[in-house]
N, C-alpha and C positions, 0 to 999 in steps of 0.2 A: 744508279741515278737515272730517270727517267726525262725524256724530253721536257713534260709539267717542271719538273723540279728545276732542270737547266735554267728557261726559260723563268721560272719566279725568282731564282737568284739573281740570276741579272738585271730582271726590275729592281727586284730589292735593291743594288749596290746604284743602280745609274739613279733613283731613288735618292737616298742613304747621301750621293755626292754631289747631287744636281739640287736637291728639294726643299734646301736650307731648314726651316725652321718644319717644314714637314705636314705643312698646313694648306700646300699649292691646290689640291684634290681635297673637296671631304667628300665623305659619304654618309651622312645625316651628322651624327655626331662622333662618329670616325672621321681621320684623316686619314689620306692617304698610305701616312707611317705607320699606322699603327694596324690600319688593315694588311698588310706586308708582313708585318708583326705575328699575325695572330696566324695568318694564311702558310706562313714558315712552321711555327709551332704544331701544328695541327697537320699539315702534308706531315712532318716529321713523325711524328706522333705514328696516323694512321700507315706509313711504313711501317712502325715496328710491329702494329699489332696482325696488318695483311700479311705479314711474311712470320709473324710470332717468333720473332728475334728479340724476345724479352730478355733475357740471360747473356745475347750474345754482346760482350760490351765493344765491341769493334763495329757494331751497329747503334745498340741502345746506349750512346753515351752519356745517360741519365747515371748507368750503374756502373759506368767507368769512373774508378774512385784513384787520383790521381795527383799530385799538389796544385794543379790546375783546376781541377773539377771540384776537389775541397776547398778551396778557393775563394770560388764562386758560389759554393753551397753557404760558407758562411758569411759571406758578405752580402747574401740576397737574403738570410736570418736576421741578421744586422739589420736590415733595413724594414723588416715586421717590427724586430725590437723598437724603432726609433718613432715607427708610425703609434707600436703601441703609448709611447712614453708620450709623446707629441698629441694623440688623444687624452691620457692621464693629465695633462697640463693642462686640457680644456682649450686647446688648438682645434681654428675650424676644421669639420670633417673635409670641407672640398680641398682645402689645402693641404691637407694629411694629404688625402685619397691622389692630390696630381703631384705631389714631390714623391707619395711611394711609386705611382704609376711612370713615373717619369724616368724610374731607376732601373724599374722592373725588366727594362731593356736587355739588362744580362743574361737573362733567361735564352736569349739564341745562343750563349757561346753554347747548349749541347746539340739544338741543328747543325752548326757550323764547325762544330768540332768534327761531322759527320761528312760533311757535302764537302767542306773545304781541302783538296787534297789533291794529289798528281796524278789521281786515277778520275778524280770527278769533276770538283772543281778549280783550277789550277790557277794559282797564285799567277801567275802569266796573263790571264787573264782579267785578275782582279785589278793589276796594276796596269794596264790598257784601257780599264775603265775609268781608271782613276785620272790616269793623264788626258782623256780623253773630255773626260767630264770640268777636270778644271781651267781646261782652254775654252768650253763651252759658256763654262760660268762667268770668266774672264771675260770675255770677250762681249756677252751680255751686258754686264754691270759697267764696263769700257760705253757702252753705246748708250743704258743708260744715262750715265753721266754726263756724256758728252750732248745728250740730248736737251738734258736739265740746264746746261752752260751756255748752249747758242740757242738752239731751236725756240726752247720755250723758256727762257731764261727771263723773257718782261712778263711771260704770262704761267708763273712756273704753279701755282695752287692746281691750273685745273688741270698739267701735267700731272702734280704729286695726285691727289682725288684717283687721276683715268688709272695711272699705273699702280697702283697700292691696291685700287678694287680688283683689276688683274689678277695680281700678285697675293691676294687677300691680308693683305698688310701685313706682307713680310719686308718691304725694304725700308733701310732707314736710311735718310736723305739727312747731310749734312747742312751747314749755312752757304758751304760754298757752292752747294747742291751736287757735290758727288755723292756716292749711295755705299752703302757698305749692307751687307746680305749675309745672312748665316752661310751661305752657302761658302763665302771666302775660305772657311777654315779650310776647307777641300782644294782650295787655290793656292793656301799654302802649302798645304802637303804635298800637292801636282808640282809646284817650285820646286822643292827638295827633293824631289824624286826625280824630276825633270835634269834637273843643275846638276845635281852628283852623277848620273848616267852621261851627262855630255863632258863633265871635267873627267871624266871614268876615258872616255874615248868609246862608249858605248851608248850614247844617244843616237836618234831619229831625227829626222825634220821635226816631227810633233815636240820634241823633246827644249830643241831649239827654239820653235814658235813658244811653246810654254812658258820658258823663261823670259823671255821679254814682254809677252801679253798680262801672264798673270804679276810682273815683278808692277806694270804699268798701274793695273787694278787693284794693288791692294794699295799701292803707293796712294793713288786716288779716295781707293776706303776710309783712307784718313783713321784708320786703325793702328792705333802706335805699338801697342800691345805686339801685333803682327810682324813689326819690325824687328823688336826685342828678340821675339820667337824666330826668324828668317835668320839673326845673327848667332843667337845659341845652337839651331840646330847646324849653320856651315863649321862652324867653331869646333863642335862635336864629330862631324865626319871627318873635316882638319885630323884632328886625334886620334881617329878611329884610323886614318890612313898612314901616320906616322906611328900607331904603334904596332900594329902590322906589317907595316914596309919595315921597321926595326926590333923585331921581338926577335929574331935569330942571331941578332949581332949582339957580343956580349962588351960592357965597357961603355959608358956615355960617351966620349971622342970618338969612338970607332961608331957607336951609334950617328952620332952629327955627320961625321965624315959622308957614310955610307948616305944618309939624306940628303948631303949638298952635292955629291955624285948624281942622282937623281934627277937629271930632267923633268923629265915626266910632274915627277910628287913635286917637284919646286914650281912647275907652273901651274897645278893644282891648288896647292899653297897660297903661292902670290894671289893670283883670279880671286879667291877667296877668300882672303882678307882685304882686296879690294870693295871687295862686298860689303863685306864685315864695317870698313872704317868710311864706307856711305851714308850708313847707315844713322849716326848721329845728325848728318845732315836731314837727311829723308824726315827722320824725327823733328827738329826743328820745323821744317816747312808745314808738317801735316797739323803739328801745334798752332801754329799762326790759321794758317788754316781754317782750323773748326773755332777759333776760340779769339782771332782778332789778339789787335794790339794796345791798352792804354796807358795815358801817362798818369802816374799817381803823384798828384800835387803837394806840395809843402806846405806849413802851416805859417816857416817864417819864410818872408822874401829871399830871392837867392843874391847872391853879393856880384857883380856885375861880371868878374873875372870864371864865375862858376860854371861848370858844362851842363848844357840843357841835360834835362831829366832823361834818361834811358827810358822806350816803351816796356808797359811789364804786360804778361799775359795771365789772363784771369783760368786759370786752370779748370776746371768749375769740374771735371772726370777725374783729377786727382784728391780733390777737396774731399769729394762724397765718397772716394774710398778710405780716405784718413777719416771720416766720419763715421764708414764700416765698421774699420779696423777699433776704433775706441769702443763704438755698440759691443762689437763681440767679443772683447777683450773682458768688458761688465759681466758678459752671458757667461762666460767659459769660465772663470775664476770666480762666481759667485757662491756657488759650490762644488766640494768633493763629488759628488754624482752627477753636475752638469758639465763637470773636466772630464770622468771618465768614461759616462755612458749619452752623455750632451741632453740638449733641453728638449730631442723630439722636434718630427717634421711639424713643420706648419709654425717654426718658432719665429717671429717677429723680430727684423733688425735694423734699427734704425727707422723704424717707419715702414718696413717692406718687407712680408710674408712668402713674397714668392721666390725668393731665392737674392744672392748678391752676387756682385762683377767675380770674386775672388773664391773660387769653387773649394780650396783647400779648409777655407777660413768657418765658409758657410759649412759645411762636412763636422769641421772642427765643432760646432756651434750645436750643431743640428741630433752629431752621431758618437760624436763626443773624441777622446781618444782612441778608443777601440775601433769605431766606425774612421776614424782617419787612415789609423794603423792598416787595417784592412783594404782599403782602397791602394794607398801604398804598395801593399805587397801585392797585389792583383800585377799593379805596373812593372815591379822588381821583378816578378817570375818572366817577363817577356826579357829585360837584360838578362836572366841569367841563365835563361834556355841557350841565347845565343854565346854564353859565358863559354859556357859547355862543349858546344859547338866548334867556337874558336880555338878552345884548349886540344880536342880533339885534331882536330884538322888544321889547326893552324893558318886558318883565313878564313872570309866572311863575304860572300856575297856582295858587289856593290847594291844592288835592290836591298837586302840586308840590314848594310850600313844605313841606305836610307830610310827605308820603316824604322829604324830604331831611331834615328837621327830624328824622325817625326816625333815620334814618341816623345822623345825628351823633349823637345820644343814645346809639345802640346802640354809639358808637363811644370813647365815654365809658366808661359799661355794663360795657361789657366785657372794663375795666381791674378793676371790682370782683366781677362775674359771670360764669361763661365761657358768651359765648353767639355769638360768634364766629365761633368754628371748631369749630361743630357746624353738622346741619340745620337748625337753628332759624334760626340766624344764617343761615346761607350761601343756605339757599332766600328770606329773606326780601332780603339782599342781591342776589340775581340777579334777582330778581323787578324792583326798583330798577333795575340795570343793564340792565335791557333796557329799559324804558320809559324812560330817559333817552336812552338809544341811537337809540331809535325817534324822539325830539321830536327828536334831534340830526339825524336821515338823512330826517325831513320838514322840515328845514329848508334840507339841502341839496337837497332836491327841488324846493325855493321857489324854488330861485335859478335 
């Protein structure tokens, strides 16, 4: 791996964690993302043919044929398939052509199946950028908001206008005027990585600032989804550390015992289910929040002895996904062929062609079961590399726990956010997939 190469991944990743929606830079009708994109595929590329390591599949991971790399081969088929059906329906071309392009993302796990490694590019690395970037991001949208609250809070239009042309209208500004940013997803993941490494006893200062800047910023984002996600993925490492800390001990009793001996894992525990049962509150406030309070009036008089009316809150984000859920429910069970093989990109739902909140449902709609099926197992292979792993060796990386800890969260997420099946999702997904890959193919080098 060559200095060019070193140096493009690391744009690519602070890129990829910093650049939210991916549109910060264009370059005529490129963005930023997408020239990173091409500029990855193509370095890769002309490696193999300057050194004609066509054959060699420990370079050319095109012809490393693997359940990881089969994988990937047929769920980027899948997604030809879905463009063609989705044109067959008479679905616009521009719409086909930016939900296929939008996917086509996977196409770097075979650069990075290459580059990403202990000799090249090191997982150490990646995770420095990561923590590194969502204290950035944090800390940003922190100052945002705080901007939009005092500063220019009587005069906030030609705040939103200055900063949105900035930003080229990637931030989304709430009522209360705090701002929520593609970028947060990365603010969550920097959390979970952050927060398990310091309850580990293996955090940094940055690790520490992390958790309280980014817990500050999302809480702000007014993203509830986020919180959901923040609770399942502590939940999951919770688990991931008591089955671990109790997989040698045979007996449930002798199991409990051996845990409540445990210092250590009981203040791990505690701290994070503190977390955990804030979390309904947190929720609460960010509702009032973005969405206000009113009173819904009665039709007869109330009788003098009665209690004033409780305020209700007008949901209007829950509303339009139970509006999703019933469109897609019409699409998917209309027919045998739109359950199994779905109605094709560019399918209209509810009024909206470019995609919906609930990535699984849209997938479900769009790709049908197969294409669901498939996305699915794409995620499965990252648990079960680390399955393997564990069985093997009988422990798991705290870094580990928390990439997969992401994972799940994001896989939660992305029922209420669509973060998925975009960039965001899909590079931070392969990113995963190949460091699980990698602990998996040095395991079997052990043997």
């Amino acid at each position: 791996m060559n200095r060019f190469e070193k140096w493009l991944l690391t744009v690519f990743f602070i890129e990829l964690f910093i650049g939210g929606g991916g549109r910060l830079i264009d370059f005529g009708v490129l963005s930023i993302r997408q020239v990173l994109f091409l500029l990855i595929l193509c370095t890769f590329v002309f490696r193999i043919l300057k050194n004609k390591q066509f054959l060699d599949r420990n370079v050319n991971t095109f012809f490393d044929f693997n359940i990881t790399s089969v994988a990937i081969y047929m769920l980027v088929t899948w997604f030809g398939v879905s463009a063609l059906i989705g044109l067959i329906h008479g679905h616009a071309l521009s719409t086909v052509a930016m939900d296929f392009f939008r996917v086509s993302f996977f196409l770097l796990y075979f650069p990075l199946a290459y580059y990403i490694s202990e000799e090249r590019y090191r997982k150490s690395k990646i995770i420095s950028i990561l923590k590194y970037s969502s204290l950035i991001v944090a800390v940003f949208t922190i100052l945002i908001s705080l901007a939009g609250k005092t500063i220019f809070n009587n005069n906030f239009d030609v705040f939103y206008n200055f900063i949105n042309s900035v930003m080229n209208d990637d931030l989304f500004f709430r009522p209360s005027h705090s701002v929520f940013y593609k970028g947060h997803f990365f603010v969550l993941m920097g959390l979970l990585v952050s927060l398990n490494a310091v309850l580990s006893k293996q955090g940094s200062k940055v690790d520490v600032v992390n958790i309280i800047v980014c817990l500050i910023s999302i809480v702000w984002s007014e993203t509830r989804g986020f919180l959901l996600a923040i609770m399942f993925g502590i939940l999951f490492i919770v688990m991931m550390d008591v089955k671990t800390f109790t997989d040698q001990i045979k007996g449930l009793w002798k199991k409990a015992v051996h845990l409540l001996n445990s210092k250590f894992i009981l203040k791990k525990i505690v701290v994070s289910l503190l977390i955990v049962i804030a979390v309904p509150f947190m929720y609460k406030y960010m509702t009032i929040e973005r969405f206000g309070t009113e009173t819904v009036s009665q039709q007869k008089p109330k009788a003098p002895a009665e209690k004033p009316e409780e305020p209700q809150v007008n949901d209007v984000s829950v509303n339009s996904r139970l509006e999703f859920i019933s469109a897609s429910k019409d699409l998917v069970f209309k027919n045998v062929p739109a359950f199994v093989v779905g109605s094709g990109y560019g399918t209209e739902i509810a009024g909206r062609d470019s995609g919906i909140e609930m990535s699984f449902l849209d997938i479900l709609v769009e790709q049908g079961v197969i294409g669901l099926a498939l996305w699915l197992y794409v995620c499965f292979i990252i648990f079960y590399n680390y399955h393997l792993v564990y069985k093997a060796q009988g422990s798991v990386e705290t870094t580990d726990i928390s990439l997969l800890a992401c994972i799940a969260a994001l896989v939660l997420l992305t029922n209420i956010n669509p973060f998925i099946n975009n960039p965001l999702g899909i590079g931070f997904i392969l990113t995963v997939l190949v460091l699980s890959k990698n602990k998996r193919d040095a395991l079997k080098r052990a043997v």
